[in-house]
N, C-alpha and C positions, 0 to 999 in steps of 0.2 A: 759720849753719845756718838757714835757712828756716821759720816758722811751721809748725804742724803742722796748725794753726785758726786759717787767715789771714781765713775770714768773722766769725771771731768767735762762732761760736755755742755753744762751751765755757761760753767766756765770762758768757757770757747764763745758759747754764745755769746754770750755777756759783755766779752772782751772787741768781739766784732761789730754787736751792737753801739758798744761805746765809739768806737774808731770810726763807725758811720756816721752817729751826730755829729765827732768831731770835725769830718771833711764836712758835712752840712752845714753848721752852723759857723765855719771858716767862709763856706762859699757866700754864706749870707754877711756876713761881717765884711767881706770884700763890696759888698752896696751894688751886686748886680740888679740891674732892674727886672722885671716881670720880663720872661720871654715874649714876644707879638709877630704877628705875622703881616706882612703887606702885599697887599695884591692891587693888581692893575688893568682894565682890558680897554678898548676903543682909546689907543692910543692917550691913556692918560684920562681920561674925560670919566673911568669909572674908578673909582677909588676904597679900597677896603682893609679896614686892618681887625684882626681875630687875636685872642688871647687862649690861653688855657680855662678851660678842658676842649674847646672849640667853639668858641662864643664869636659873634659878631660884635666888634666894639664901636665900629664907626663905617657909614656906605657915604660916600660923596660921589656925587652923582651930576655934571655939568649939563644947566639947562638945557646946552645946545642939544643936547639928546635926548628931552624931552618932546624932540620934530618926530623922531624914530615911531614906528608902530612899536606896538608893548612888547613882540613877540624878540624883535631884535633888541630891544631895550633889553629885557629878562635875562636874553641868550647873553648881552653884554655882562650884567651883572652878574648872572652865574659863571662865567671866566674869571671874573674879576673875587670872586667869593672863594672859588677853588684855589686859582692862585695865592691867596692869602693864606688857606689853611693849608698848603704844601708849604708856605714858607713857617708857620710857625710851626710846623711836625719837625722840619728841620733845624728850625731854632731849639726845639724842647729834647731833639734827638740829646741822648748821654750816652758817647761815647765809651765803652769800657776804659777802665786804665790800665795799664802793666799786669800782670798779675804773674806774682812768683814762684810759678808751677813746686820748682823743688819745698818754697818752705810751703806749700800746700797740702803737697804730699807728706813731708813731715809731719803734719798735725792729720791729717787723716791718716796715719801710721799711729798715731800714738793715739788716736782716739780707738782708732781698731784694737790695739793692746788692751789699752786700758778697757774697754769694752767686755773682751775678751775674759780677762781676769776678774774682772764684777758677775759675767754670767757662771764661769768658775765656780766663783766663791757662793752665787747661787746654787748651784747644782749639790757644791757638798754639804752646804748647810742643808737642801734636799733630803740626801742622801739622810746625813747622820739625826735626822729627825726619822726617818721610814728607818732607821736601827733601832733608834729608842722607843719607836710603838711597835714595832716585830717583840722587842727585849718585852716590852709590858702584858704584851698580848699572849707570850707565847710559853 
């Protein structure tokens, strides 16, 4: 029986797929905690920390700033809430890593090839099927 992915790009897949759980499930094995973010405004007095996907996890809030009208309280805590979701955009940020340009290109060469020769090998299987119903018909 015949390949079903004679270019190989299952393959490929399959093999990148794999190498991504594996730096994932390394990273998680290392016992990093949840990314969080913290944020801060009126001198410490408002307090906020956010998780993924952009959750508010915790507002501490010092009485003393309960004197304040609502409007500057608000404006307080909405500093204090931004701040927190910039720091955890930056916590969540993932860096690219290295990436091997030459063996990239390799494998996008040879996927092109192999490509290449599977549509080939279509076209003449094409072909010598439109021989054998010209030969029937004719």
């Amino acid at each position: 029986m015949a390949s079903t992915d004679p270019s190989g790009i299952d393959k490929v897949l399959t093999d990148t797929l794999r190498s991504l759980a594996a730096q994932q499930s390394t990273r998680e094995d290392a016992g990093a905690s949840p990314p969080e973010g913290h944020g801060e405004a009126a001198d410490g007095l408002v307090r906020v920390r956010t998780a993924p996907p952009g959750r508010m996890t915790a507002l501490e809030v010092d009485p003393r700033l309960l004197r304040l009208d609502l409007a500057t309280l608000t404006d307080h805590i909405m500093v204090a809430v931004n701040n927190a979701m910039e720091d955890l955009q930056r916590a969540t940020a993932t860096p690219a890593g290295p990436v091997d340009l030459g063996d990239l290109g390799r494998q996008l060469s040879t996927i092109q090839q192999d490509a290449a020769r599977q549509f080939t090998t279509f076209l003449d299987g094409l072909a010598e099927a439109q021989d054998r119903l010209s030969r029937r018909g004719g």
